[in-house]
KEKE-3310 file (N, C-alpha, C; in steps of 0.2 Angstrom, whole numbers, plus 5000, padded with zeros to 4 digits):
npx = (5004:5003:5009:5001:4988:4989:4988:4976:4970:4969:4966:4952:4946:4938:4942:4948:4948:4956:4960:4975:4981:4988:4987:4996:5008:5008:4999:4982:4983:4971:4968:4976:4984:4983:4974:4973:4971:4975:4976:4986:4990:4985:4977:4977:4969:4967:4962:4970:4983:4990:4994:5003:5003:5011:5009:5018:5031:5036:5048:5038:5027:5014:5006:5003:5015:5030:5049:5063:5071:5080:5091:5096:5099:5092:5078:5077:5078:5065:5056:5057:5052:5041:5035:5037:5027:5017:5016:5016:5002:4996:5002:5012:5031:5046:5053:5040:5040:5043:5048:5054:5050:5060:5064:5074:5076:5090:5099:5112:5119:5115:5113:5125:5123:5108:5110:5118:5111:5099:5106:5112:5097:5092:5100:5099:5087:5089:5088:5085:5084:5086:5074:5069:5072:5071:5079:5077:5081:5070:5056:5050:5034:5034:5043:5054:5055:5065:5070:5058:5047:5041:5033:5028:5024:5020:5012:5007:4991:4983:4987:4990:4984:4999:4996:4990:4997:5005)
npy = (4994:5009:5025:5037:5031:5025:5037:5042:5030:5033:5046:5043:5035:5029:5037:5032:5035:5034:5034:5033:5020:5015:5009:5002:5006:5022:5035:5039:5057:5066:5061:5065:5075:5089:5089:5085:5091:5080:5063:5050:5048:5046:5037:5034:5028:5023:5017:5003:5009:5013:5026:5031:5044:5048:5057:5070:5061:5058:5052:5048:5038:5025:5030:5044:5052:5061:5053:5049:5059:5073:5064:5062:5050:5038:5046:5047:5033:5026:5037:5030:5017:5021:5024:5012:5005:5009:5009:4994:4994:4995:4985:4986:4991:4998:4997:5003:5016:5031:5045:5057:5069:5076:5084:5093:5099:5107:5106:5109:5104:5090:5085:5076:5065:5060:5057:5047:5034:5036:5031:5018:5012:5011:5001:4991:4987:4984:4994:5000:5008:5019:5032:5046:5061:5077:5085:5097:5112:5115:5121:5113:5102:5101:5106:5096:5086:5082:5077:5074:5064:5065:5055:5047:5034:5020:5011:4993:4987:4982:4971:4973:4965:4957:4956:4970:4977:4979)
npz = (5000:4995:5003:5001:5000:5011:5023:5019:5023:5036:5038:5038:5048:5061:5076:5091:5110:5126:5143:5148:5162:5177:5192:5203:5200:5200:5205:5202:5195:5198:5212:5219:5236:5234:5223:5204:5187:5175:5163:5167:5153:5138:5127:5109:5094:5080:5065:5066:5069:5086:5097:5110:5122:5134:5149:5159:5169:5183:5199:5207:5219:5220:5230:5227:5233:5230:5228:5234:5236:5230:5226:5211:5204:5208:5207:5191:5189:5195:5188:5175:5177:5180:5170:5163:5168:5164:5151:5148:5154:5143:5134:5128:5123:5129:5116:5109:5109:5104:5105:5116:5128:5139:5155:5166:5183:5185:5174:5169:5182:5182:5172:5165:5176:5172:5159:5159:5167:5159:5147:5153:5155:5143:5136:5143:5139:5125:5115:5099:5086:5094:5105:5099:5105:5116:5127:5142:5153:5166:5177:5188:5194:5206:5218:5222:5214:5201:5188:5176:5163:5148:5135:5119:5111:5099:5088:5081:5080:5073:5060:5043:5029:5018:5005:5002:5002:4989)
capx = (5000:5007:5011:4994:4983:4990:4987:4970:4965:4970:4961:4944:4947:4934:4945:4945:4954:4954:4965:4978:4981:4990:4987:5001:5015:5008:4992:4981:4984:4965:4970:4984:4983:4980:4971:4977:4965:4977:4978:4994:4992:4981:4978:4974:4967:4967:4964:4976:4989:4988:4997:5000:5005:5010:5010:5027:5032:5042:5046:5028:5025:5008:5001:5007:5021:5039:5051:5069:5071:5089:5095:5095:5099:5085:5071:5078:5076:5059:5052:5058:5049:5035:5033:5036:5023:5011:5018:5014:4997:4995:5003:5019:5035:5051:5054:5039:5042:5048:5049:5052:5054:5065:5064:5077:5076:5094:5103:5118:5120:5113:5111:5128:5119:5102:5113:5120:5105:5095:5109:5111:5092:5091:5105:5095:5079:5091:5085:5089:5084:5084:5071:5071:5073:5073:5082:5074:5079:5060:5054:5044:5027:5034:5050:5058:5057:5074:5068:5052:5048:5034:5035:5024:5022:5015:5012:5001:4986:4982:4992:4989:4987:5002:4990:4986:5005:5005)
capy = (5000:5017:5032:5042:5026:5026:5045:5044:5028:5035:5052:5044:5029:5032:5038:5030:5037:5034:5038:5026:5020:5008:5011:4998:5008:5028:5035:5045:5065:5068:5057:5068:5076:5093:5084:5089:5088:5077:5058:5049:5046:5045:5030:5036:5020:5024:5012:4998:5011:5015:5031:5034:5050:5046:5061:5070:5058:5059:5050:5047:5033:5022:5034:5050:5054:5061:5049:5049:5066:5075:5059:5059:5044:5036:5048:5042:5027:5027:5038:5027:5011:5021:5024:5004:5002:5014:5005:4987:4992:4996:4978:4986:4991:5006:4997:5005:5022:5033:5052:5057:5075:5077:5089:5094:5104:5108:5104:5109:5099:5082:5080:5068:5059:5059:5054:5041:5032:5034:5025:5010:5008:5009:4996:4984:4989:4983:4998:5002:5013:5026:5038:5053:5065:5085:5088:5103:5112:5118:5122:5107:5106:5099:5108:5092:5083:5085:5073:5073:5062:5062:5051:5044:5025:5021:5003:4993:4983:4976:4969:4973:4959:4956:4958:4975:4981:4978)
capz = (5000:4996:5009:5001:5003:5021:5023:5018:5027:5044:5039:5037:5050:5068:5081:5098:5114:5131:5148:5151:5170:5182:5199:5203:5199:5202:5207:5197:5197:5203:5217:5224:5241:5231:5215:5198:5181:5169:5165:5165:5149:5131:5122:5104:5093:5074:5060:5067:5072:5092:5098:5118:5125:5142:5150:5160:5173:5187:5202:5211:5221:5222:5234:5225:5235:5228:5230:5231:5237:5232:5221:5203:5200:5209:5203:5185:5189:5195:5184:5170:5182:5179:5162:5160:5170:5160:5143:5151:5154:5137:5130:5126:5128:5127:5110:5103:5111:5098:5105:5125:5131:5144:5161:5171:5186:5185:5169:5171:5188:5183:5165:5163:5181:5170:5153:5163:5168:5153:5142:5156:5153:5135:5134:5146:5135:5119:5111:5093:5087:5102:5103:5098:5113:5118:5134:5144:5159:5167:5184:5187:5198:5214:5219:5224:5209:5199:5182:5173:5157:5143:5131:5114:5111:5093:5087:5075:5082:5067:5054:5037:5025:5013:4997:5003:4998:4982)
cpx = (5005:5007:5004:4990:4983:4987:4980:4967:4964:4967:4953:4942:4942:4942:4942:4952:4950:4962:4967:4980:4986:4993:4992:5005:5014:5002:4989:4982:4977:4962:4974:4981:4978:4978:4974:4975:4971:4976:4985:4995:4986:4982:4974:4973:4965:4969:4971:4981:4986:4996:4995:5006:5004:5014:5017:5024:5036:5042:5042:5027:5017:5005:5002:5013:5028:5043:5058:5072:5081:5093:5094:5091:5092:5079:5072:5073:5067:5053:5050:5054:5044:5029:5032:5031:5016:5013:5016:5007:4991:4996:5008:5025:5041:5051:5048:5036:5047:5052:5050:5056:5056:5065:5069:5076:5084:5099:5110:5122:5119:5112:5117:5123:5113:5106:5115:5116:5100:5100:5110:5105:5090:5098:5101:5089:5082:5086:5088:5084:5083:5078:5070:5069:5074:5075:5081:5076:5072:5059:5049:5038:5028:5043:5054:5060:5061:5073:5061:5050:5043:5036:5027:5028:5018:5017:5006:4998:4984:4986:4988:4990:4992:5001:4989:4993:5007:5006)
cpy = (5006:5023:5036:5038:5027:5030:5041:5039:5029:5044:5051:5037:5034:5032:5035:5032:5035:5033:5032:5028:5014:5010:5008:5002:5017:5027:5038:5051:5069:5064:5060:5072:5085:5089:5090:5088:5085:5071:5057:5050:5045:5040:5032:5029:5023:5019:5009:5001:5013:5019:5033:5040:5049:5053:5065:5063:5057:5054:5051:5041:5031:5025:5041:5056:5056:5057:5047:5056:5070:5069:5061:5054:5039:5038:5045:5036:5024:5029:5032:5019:5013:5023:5017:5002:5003:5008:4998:4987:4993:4989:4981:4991:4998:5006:5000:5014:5026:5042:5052:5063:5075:5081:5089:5099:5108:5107:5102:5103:5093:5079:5074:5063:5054:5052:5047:5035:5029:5029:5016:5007:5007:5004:4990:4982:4985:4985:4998:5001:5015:5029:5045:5058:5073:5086:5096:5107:5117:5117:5117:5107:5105:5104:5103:5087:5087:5081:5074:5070:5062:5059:5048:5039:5026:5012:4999:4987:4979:4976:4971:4967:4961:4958:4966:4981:4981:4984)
cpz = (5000:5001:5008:5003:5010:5024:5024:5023:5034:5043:5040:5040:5057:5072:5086:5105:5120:5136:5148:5160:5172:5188:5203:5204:5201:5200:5201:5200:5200:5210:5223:5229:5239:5224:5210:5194:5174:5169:5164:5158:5144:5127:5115:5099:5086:5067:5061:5070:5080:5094:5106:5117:5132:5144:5156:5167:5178:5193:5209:5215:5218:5226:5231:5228:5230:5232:5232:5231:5236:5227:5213:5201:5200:5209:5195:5184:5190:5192:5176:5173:5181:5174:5160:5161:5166:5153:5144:5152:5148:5131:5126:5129:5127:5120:5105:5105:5106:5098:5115:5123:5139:5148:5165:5178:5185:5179:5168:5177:5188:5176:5165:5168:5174:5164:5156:5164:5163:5149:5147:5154:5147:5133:5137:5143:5128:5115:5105:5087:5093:5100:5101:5103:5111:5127:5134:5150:5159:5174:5186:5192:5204:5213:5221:5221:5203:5189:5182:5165:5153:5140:5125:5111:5102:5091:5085:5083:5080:5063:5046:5031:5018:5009:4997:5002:4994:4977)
residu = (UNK:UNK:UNK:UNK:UNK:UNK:UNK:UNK:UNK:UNK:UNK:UNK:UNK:UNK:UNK:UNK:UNK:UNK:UNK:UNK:UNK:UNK:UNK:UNK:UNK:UNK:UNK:UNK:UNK:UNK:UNK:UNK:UNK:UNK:UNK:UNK:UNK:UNK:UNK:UNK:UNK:UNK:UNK:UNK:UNK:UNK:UNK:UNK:UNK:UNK:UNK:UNK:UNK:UNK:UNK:UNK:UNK:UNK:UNK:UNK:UNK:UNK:UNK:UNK:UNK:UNK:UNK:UNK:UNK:UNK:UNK:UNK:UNK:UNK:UNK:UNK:UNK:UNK:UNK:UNK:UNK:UNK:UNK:UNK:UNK:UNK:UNK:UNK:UNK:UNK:UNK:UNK:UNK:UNK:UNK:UNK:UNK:UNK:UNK:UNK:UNK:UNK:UNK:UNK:UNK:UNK:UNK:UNK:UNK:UNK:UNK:UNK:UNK:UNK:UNK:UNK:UNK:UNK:UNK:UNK:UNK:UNK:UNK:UNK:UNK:UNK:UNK:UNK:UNK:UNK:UNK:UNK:UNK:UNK:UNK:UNK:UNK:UNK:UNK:UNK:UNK:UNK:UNK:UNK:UNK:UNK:UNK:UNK:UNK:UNK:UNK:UNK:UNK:UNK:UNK:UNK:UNK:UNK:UNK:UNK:UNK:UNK:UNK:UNK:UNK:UNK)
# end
């Protein structure tokens, strides 16, 4: 199937979305001590391709607590624990993560830490291609959190039959 074909069946395919969740790994944001009006995350559903937008994410516990206060490395970590766990309850994985924006509170001070971090877990993720990323410093919404990560997921649903590439 050709690039215009594709085009046009994904402009005139029903759209279907809904909020991704997994109370498992962090709470929701209308859950939090002062509540917050976002989901974690957008699950977009269009003709076979499905597109999530998992919204920033930083280290949060299961109750919505900050976690790891003053570490880096440990908010990193976390944060990246709690993306997986958003992508897992979607039925996939970093492999089909194609974009993350990156938040620093500090840039200067902690991007090699960050840098660090991220390349250990995209090596254990046997990533490849990488994602395509924009590192950011930004004042984030809790003063205490030092990292924050959005990220967008894309990946087919359905397969297209063979025949149909002709």
């Amino acid at each position: 199937m050709i690039t215009k074909d594709i085009l046009e069946m994904i402009a005139h395919a029903p759209i279907s979305k809904r909020a991704i969740t997994n109370p498992r790994v962090l709470n929701e944001a209308c859950s939090y001590a002062k509540p917050s009006s976002f989901s974690r995350g957008m699950r977009i559903d269009l003709n076979g391709l499905t597109i999530l937008l998992i919204s920033g994410t930083a280290s949060i516990d299961e109750d919505g607590k900050s976690i790891y206060v003053g570490d880096i490395r440990a908010q990193m970590r976390r944060t990246l624990a709690n993306i997986t766990g958003l992508l897992e309850s979607e039925g996939c994985t970093w492999h089909d993560i194609v974009r993350t924006t990156c938040y620093l509170r500090d840039i200067d001070r902690d991007y090699e830490a960050f840098n660090e971090e991220r390349t250990a877990f995209y090596r254990e993720q046997g990533l490849d291609p990488l994602p395509a990323s924009t590192g950011i410093q930004a004042k984030l919404c809790r003063p205490e959190l030092l990292v924050e990560i959005e990220a967008i997921a894309m990946f087919q649903t359905e397969r297209q039959s063979a025949d149909t590439h002709e």
